[in-house]
N, C-alpha and C positions, 0 to 999 in steps of 0.2 A: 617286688611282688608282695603283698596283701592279701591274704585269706580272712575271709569276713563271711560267717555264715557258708551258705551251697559255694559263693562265688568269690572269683582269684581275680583280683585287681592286678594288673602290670605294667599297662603304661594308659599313656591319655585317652586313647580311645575308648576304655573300659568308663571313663568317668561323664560323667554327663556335663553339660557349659550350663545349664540353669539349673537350679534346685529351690527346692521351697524351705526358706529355713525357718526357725525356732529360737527365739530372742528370750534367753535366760540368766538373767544376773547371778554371778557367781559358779554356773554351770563350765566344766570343762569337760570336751571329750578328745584325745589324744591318736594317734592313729595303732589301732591295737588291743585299745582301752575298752571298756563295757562301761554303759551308763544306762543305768535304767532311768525310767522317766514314764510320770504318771499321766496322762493326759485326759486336762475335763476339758477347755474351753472348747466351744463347739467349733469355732475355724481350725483350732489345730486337731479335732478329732476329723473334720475333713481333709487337713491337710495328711493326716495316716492314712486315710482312706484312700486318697489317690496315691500317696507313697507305695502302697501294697499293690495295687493295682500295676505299680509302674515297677520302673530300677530300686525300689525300696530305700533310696536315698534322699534323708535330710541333711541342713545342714545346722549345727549346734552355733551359737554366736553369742556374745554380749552386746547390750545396750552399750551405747556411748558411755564410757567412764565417766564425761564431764554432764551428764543429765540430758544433753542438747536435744532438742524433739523437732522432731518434721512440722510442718505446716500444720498438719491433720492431728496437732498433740502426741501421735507415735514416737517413741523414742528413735534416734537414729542408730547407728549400728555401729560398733568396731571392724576394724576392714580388713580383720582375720577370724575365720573361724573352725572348724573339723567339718569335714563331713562324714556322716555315717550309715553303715545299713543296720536297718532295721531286723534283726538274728530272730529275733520272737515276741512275743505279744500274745497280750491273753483278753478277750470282751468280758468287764466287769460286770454286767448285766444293769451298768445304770450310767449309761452312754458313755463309758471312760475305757480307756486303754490303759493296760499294762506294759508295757514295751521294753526292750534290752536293744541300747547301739553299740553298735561296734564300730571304733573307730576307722576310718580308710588313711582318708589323706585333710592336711590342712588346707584351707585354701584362704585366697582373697578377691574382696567384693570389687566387681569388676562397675560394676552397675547394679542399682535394686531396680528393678520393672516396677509397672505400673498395681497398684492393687485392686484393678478393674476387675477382673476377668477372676479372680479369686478372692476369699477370704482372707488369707493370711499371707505374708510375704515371700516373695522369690527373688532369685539374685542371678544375674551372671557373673560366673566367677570362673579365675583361675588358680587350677589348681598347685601345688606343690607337689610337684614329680618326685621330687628328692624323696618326699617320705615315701614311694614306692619299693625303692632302692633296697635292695636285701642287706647292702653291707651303709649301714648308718652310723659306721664309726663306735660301734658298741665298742670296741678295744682303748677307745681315747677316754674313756669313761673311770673317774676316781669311784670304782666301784666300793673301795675299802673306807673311804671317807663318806660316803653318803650311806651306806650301813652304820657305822659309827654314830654320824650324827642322829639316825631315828630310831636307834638303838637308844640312846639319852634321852632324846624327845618320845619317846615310849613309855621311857623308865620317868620321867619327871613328869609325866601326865598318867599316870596309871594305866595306861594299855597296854593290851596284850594284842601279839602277831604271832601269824604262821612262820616261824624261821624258817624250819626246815626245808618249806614252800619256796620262802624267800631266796635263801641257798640255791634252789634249782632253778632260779629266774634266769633268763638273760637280763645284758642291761638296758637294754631298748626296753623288757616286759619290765622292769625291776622300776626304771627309771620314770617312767608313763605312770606304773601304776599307783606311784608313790606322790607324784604331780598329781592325778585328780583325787588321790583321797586326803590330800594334805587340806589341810584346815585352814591358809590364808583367804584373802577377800578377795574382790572381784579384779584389780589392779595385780596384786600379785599370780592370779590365774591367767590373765592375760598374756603377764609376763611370760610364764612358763610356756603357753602356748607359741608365745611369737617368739622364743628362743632360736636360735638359727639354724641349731644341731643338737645332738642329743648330749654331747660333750658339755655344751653352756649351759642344757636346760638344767642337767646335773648338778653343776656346779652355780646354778640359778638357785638351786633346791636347797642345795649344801647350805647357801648364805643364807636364805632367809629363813631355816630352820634352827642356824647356829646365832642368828639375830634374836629370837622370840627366845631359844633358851638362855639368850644371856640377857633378856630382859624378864625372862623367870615367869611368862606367859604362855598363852596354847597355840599365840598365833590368831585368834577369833577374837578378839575384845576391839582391835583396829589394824591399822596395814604395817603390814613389815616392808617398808620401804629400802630400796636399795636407791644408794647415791654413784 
């Protein structure tokens, strides 16, 4: 179960098979998560349009890692992405949205449709039930090691955190939040997304956090690759 805004996600039926999603390089949104997101271009301000009107669900995604583009010069897509509702949004008065999503569940691109009948893209997809599941293994979670390491990565990059906040996390909210506001590139965001469980994504986190500070960087200059 998922609470996202008014509504309680629980199992398939609550999730839609198509959605219109949103191709952003380096963008993560995890199920749980909040991303806010600015929106000018005018398909994707129709694309909110109809989103409101409807299930208020998009879907977040990245462009192919490797550049590869559709026929029509579009970039193609990775075949995992989040999807989220829409919690709030604000009209900036000069045709843009302010918007806040909230993560549901991950899914994968079944099919992208045609881009006749709209603007901007849509996909059938299926979803990842798992991440509906109330118990996602937050117990399997090296909670004491992945505090550690962004305690360091904190203290060796001059940032400041909410501990005491942090403290009262679970590790599902602990783990998630930590994954999209982490500072690698688009390869290792992906990473984390396609992680299988919350246990690896943690322990996905832990290395490539304990990579950059042993290479005495922030993580943003290029990718912290795992082998």
């Amino acid at each position: 179960m998922v609470q996202a805004g008014n509504f309680t996600y629980t199992d398939e039926t609550d999730l839609p098979a198509t959605i219109p999603v949103f191709p952003l390089t380096g963008a993560l949104l995890l199920p749980g998560g909040q991303l806010p997101l600015n929106i000018f271009e005018p398909r994707y301000v129709e694309m909110i349009d109809q989103a409101l009107s409807g299930a208020r669900i998009i879907g977040m995604v990245q462009p192919r890692l490797d550049g590869a583009l559709r026929d029509d010069r579009e970039p193609k897509l990775c075949e995992v992405g989040c999807m989220g509702r829409i919690v709030s949004y604000a009209e900036s008065g000069d045709g843009r949205y302010i918007i806040n999503l909230q993560g549901i569940a991950r899914f994968r691109i079944v099919e992208e449709l045609s881009s006749a009948k709209t603007p901007f893209r849509c996909c059938r997809v299926a979803a990842f039930l798992a991440d509906l599941d109330d118990e996602k293994g937050e117990n399997d979670v090296d909670r004491a090691g992945l505090l550690r390491a962004f305690r360091r990565f904190f203290e060796v990059n001059e940032m400041e955190a909410d501990w005491d906040s942090i403290a009262k996390a679970s590790n599902e909210t602990l783990v998630n939040a930590l994954s999209m506001m982490s500072p690698y590139g688009a390869a290792e965001k992906q990473a984390l997304l396609e992680a299988s469980d919350l246990k690896t994504r943690a322990e996905t986190l832990i290395a490539m956090t304990e990579i950059a500070l042993a290479r005495g960087d922030s993580g943003e200059d290029g990718p912290t690759t795992l082998q």
